[in-house]
Structure formats: C-alpha cells, structure tokens
MARFITI-283802 format. One record per residue (C-alpha): z, y, x; residue in three letters. Coordinates in pm, whole numbers, plus 50000, padded with zeros to 5 digits. Example, Ala and Ser with C-alpha at 12.3 -4.5 7.8 and 13.67 -1.06 7.14 Angstrom:
# MARFITI-283802
(pt (50780, 49550, 51230), 'ALA');
(pt (50714, 49894, 51367), 'SER');
This chain:
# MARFITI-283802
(pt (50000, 50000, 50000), 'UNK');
(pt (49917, 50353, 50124), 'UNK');
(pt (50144, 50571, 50187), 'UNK');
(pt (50121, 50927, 49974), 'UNK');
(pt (50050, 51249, 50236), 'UNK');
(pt (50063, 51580, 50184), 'UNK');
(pt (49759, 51780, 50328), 'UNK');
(pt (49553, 52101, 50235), 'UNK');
(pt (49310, 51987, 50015), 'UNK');
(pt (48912, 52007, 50163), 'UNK');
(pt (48742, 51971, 49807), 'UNK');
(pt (49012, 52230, 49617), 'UNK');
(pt (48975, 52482, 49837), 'UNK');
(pt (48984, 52853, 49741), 'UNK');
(pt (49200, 52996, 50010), 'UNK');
(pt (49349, 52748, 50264), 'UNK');
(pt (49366, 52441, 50017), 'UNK');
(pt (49713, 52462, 49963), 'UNK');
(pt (49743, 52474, 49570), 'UNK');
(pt (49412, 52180, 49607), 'UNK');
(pt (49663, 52000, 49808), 'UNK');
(pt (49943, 51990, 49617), 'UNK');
(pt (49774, 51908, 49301), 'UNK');
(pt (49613, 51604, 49476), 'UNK');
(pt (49939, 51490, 49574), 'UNK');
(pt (50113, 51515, 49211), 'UNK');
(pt (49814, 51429, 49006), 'UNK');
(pt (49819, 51767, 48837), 'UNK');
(pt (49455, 51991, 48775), 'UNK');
(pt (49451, 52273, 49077), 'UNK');
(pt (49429, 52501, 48810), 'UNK');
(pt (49765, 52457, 48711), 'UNK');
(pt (49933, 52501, 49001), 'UNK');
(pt (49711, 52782, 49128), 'UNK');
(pt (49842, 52947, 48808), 'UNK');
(pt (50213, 52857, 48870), 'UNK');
(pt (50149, 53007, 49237), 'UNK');
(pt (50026, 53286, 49079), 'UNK');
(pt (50365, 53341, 48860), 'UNK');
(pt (50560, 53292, 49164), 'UNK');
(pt (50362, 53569, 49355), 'UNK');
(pt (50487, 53832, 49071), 'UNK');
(pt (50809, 53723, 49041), 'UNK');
(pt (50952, 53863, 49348), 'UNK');
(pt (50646, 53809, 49586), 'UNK');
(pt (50805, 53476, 49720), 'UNK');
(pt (50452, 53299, 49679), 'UNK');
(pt (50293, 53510, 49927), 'UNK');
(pt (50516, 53417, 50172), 'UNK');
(pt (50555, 53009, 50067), 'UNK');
(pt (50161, 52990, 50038), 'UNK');
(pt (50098, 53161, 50402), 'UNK');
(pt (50386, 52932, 50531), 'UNK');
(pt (50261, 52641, 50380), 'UNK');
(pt (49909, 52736, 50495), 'UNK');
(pt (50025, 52722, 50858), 'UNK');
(pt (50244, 52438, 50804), 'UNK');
(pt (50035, 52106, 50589), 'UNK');
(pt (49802, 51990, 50788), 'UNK');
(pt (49414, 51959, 50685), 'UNK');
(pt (49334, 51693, 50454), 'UNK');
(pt (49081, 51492, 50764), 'UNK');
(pt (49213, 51561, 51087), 'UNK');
C-alpha cells in the first residue's frame, strides 16, 4: 500500500500548487480550498503568510 504524501500539486496549479496539493491529498475539489484560502487571507491576512510558507516548504509533486 502507498503511502499518502503531501506535495504542491503540478496539474492544480494557479500559483505554486499549494491549494492543488492539498486538495489532492484530502480528496476535496481545489476550488474549495482555494476558496477557504481565500477566507483565511481576509480574516486577519494569516493565509498570505501560511500559503508563501507552505509554498517554500511542500515539496513539488515529481521531484
């Protein structure tokens, strides 16, 4: 059995793959989490700084 990864997503990619990435690994549509992001980014500005983080952070989805 394979083990679940997380990793920035190469075919949901608007940005850095992030949001792609973590819908992949939850089973969720990117659009819903890019849209929870999104919430997070005006409440407080906490997104900005958790999506650049976890840009720099997950590795790519193929390396």
């Amino acid at each position: 059995m394979e083990q679940k990864r997380l990793y920035r997503s190469n075919s949901n990619k608007m940005i850095a793959g992030v949001c792609g990435g973590i819908a992949e690994y939850i089973n969720l549509d990117p659009t819903v989490v890019r849209l929870l992001w999104v919430l997070l980014c005006f409440m407080g500005g906490t997104g900005v700084i958790a999506y650049i983080i976890a840009a720099i952070i997950m590795p790519n989805q193929y390396q």
